[in-house]
C-alpha positions, 0 to 999 in steps of 0.5 A: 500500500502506498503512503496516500491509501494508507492516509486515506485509510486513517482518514476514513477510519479515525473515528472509528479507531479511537471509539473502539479504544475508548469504548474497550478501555471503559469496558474493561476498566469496569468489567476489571473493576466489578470483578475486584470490588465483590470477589476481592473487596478491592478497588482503584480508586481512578475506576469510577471517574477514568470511564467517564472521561472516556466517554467524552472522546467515545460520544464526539468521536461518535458524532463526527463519525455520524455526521461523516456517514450523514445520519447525524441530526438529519430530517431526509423525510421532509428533504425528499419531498422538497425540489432538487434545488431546495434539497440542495440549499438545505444541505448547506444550511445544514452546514452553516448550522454546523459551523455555527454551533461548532464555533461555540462549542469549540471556543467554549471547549478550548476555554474548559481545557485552558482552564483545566491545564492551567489550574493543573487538574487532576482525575480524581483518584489518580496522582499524574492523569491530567483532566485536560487530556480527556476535555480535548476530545470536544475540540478535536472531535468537533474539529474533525466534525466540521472537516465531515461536514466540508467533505460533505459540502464537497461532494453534495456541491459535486453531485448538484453540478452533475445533476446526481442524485443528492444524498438524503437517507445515510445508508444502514450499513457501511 
């Protein structure tokens, strides 16, 4: 494979990889957990709040992954009953909404993690995880949302100049 197919693979599949990571690693820190605290009395002390954390990451990733597959907030029964030109406007006043609302929740988020990383926080339960680490999932991942929807733009913009059918439905599978 070549140094682009590789890139396209990571680009396509990046959410993907880090939901997987995220959702095993709280999976397993509970399913530890559990096990430790009514076989053996146990329990660390960073078993509670580190899963949490993690579902940040697991839920932006997972909204940008939806919006990539575009069944992320869509209302295609009313767009399929619209004109084609209309279909077509909706779709970017759907992305002018997305951009928006990820410019709030962007500014918003980099102003939690600053807070975050300059006052030092720490997980609790823990001695050296820092709480900043986990809050950079809401920029990033609403970074990489707002890079869906450019990709979408694309596309739905290439597909109206050719006259294509403009993708209203997300499919079932991938």
């Amino acid at each position: 494979m070549t140094v682009g197919s590789w890139l396209r693979y990571i680009e396509r599949n990046i959410e993907k990889f880090i939901i997987l990571i995220s959702y095993s690693s709280m999976a397993g820190i509970i399913f530890v957990e559990v096990i430790r605290r009514f076989l053996f009395n146990q329990q660390a002390p960073w078993s509670t709040t580190i899963p949490i954390y993690l579902f940040l990451w697991l839920t932006w990733m997972g909204a940008s992954y939806n919006t990539m597959r575009r069944s992320h907030l869509r209302f295609s029964e009313f767009r399929e009953r619209f004109s084609y030109n209309n279909q077509y406007y909706c779709l970017l006043l759907d992305a002018l909404c997305w951009f928006g609302l990820g410019g709030i929740v962007i500014y918003y988020a980099i102003a939690q993690v600053y807070i975050s990383y300059d006052n030092f926080a720490i997980v609790q339960g823990t001695d050296d995880v820092m709480q900043w680490w986990f809050y950079m999932a809401t920029p990033v991942a609403w970074g990489l949302l707002l890079i869906r929807v450019v990709q979408n733009v694309i596309k739905d913009t290439a597909d109206f100049k050719a006259g294509r059918p403009l993708i209203t439905q997300a499919p079932l599978f991938d």
